[in-house]
C-alpha positions as CSV (number, residue, x, y, z in Angstrom):
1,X,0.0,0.0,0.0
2,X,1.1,3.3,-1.0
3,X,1.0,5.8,2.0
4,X,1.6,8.6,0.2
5,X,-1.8,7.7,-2.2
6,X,-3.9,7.4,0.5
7,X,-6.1,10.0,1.0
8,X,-7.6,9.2,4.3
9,X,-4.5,9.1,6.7
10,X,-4.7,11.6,9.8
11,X,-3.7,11.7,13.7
12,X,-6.4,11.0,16.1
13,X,-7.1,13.0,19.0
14,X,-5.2,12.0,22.3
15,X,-6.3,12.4,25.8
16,X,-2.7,13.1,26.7
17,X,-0.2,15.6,25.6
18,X,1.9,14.1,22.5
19,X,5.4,12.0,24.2
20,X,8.1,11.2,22.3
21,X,7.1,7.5,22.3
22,X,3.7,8.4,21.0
23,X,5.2,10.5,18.4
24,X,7.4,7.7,16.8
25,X,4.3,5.4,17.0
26,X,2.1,4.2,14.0
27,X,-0.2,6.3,13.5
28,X,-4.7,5.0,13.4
29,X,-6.1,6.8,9.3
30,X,-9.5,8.2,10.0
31,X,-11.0,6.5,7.6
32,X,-14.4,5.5,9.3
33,X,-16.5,7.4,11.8
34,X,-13.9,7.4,15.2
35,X,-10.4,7.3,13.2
36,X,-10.8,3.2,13.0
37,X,-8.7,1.0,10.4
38,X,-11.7,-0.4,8.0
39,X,-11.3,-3.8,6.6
40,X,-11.7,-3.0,2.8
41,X,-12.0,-7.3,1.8
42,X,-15.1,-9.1,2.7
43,X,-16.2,-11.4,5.2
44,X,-14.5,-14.9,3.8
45,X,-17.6,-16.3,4.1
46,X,-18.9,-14.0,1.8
47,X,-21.0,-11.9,4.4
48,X,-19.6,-8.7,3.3
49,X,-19.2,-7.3,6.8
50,X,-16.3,-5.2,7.7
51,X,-14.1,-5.2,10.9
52,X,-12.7,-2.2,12.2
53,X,-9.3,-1.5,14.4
54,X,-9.5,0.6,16.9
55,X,-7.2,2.1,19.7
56,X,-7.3,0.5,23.2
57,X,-9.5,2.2,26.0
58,X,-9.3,2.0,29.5
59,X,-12.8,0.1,29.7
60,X,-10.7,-2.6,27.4
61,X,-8.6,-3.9,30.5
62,X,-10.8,-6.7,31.5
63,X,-11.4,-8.2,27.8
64,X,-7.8,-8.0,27.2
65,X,-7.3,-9.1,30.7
66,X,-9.8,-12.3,30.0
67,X,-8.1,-13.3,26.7
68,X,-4.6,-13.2,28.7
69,X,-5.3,-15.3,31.5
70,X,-9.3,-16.6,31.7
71,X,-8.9,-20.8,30.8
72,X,-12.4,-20.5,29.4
73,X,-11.9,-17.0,27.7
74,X,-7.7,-17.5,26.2
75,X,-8.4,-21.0,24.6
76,X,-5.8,-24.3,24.4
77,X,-3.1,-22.5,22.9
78,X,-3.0,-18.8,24.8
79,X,-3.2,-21.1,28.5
80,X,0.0,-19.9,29.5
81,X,-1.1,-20.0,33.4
82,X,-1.2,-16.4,35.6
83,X,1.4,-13.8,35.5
84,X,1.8,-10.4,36.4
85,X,-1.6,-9.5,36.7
86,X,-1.0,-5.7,36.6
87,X,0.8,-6.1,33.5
88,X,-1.6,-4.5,31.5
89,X,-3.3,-1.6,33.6
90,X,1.3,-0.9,34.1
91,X,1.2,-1.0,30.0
92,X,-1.9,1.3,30.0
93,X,-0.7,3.9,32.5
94,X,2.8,4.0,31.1
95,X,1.6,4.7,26.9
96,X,-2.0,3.4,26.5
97,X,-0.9,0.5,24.6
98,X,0.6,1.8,22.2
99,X,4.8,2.8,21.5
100,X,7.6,3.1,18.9
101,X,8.3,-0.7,19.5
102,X,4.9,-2.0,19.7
103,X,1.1,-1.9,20.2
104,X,-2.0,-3.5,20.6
105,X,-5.3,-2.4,18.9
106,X,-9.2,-4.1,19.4
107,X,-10.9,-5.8,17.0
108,X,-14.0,-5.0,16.6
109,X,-17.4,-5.4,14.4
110,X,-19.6,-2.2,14.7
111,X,-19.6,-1.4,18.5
112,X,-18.8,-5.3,19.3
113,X,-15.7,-5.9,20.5
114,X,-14.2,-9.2,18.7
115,X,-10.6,-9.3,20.8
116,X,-7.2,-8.0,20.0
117,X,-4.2,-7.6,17.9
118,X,-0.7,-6.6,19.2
119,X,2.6,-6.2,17.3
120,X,6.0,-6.1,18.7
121,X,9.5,-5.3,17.1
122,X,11.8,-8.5,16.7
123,X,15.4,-7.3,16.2
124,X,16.8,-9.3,13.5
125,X,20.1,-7.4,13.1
126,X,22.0,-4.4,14.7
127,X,20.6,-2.7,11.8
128,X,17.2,-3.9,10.8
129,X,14.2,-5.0,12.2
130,X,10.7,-6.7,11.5
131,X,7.3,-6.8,13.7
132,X,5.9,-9.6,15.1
133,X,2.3,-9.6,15.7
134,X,-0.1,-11.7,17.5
135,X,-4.1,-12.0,17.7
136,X,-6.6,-13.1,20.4
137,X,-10.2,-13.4,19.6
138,X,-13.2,-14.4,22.0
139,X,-14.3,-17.3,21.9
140,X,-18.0,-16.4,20.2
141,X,-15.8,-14.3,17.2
142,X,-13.6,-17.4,16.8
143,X,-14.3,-19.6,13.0
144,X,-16.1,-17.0,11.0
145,X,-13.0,-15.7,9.2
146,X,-12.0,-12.6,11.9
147,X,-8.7,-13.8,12.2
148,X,-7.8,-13.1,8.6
149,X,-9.6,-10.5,8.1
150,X,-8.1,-8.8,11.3
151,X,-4.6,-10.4,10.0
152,X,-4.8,-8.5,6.8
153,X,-6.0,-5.1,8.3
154,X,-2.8,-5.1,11.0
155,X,-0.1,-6.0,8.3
156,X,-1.9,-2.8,6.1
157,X,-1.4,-1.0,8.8
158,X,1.9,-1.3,9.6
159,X,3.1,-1.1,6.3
160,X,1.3,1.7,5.8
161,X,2.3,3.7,8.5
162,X,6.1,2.1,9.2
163,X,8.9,1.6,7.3
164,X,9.1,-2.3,8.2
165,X,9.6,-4.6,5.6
166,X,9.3,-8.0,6.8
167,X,6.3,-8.6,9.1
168,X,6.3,-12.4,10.9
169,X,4.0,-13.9,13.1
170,X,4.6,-17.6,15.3
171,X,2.5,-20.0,16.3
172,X,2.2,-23.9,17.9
173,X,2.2,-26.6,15.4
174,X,-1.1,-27.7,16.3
175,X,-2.8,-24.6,16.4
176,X,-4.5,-25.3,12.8
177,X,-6.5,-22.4,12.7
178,X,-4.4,-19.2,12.6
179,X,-2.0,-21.5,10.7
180,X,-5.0,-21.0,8.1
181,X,-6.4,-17.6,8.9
182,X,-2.3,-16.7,8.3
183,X,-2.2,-18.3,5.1
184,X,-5.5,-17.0,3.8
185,X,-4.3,-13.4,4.9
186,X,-1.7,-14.3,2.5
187,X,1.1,-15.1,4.8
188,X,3.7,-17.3,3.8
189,X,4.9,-20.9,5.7
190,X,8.3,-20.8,6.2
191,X,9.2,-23.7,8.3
192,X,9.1,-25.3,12.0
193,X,11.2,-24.5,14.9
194,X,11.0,-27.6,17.2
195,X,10.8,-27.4,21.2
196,X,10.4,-23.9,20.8
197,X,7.7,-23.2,23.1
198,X,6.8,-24.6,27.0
199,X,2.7,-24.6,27.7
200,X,0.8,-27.3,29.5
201,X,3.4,-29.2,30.9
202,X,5.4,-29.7,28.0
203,X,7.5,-28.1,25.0
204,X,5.7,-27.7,21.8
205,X,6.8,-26.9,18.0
206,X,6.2,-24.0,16.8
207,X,5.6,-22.7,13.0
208,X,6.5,-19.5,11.6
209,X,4.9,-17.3,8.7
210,X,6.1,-13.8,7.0
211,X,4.9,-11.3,4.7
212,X,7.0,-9.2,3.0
213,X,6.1,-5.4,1.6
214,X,7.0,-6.6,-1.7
215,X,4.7,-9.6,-1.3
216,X,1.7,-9.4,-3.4
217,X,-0.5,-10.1,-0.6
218,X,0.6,-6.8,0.9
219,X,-0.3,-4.8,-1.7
């Protein structure tokens, strides 16, 4: 995606005074009522619905708190145990989710929240750098083609709004579908990196995917 085409690109409002960090961060394009990121592809179902990214608000904390930790709420492959349960109202007060180095957004339908996707930088040499992103979905917005479409809207994002070139996202071996919601959102396979992760008692496999800016997916 060109940036420089686009015609709908602009700063949202903060409730804070602009910070360096929140200067250097990606900026949300107003391109629906609100500033969110509009899914422009439809529903793969063919519904024709459109999700939306939006910036993270305070009344978010429990739903992203849910998804982190909640058994019934995180699923088989996010059931990582408890930790740090302040970790995100700490993340909140410190930048509102949202830095140079990474972020989260909500997905969301209309005014339904659908879950989350984050992005962090992954430091692949002393001089370059890709993002690594991540998604969590409740469990009611789970197999009706959210995870692609919510795939598809981050990676637009970021390569419209950073310089990043490479964009890569992990996940367990068994975890079959965001291994397909990946793929659909036109990531590619590019191999498996065994033991690499501990959950439930033992160490899993993992799988890794990337999409390029040059890819035609990204486009």
């Amino acid at each position: 995606m060109n940036c420089a085409k686009r015609k709908d690109i602009c700063d949202l409002p903060s409730a804070r005074p602009a910070s360096p960090a929140s200067a250097c961060a990606p900026r949300l394009p107003c391109s629906a009522p609100g500033g969110n990121w509009v899914s422009r592809v439809g529903h793969d179902a063919g519904m024709g619905d459109r999700l939306t990214l939006r910036l993270v608000r305070e009344d978010d904390l429990p739903v992203i708190g849910s998804l982190t930790w909640d058994p019934q709420v995180a699923g088989e492959f996010a059931q990582f145990g408890w930790f740090d349960l302040r970790r995100w109202r700490r993340r909140w007060d410190e930048d509102e989710m949202i830095g140079p180095d990474g972020g989260m957004l909500m997905v969301a339908h209309g005014s339904e929240t659908l879950g989350l996707v984050n992005w962090r930088r992954h430091q692949t040499t002393p001089a370059a750098s890709c993002w690594e992103i991540g998604i969590a979905l409740l469990p009611r917005a789970r197999g009706h083609g959210h995870g692609t479409q919510a795939h598809r809207l981050l990676a637009r994002y970021l390569f419209a709004h950073t310089p990043a070139h490479r964009i890569q996202a992990a996940t367990e071996v068994g975890n079959v579908a965001e291994q397909r919601a990946l793929e659909k959102a036109g990531f590619t396979r590019e191999g498996v990196s065994r033991g690499t992760g501990w959950r439930d008692g033992a160490w899993r496999d993992g799988v890794t995917y990337s999409l390029l800016r040059t890819d035609e997916a990204a486009t």
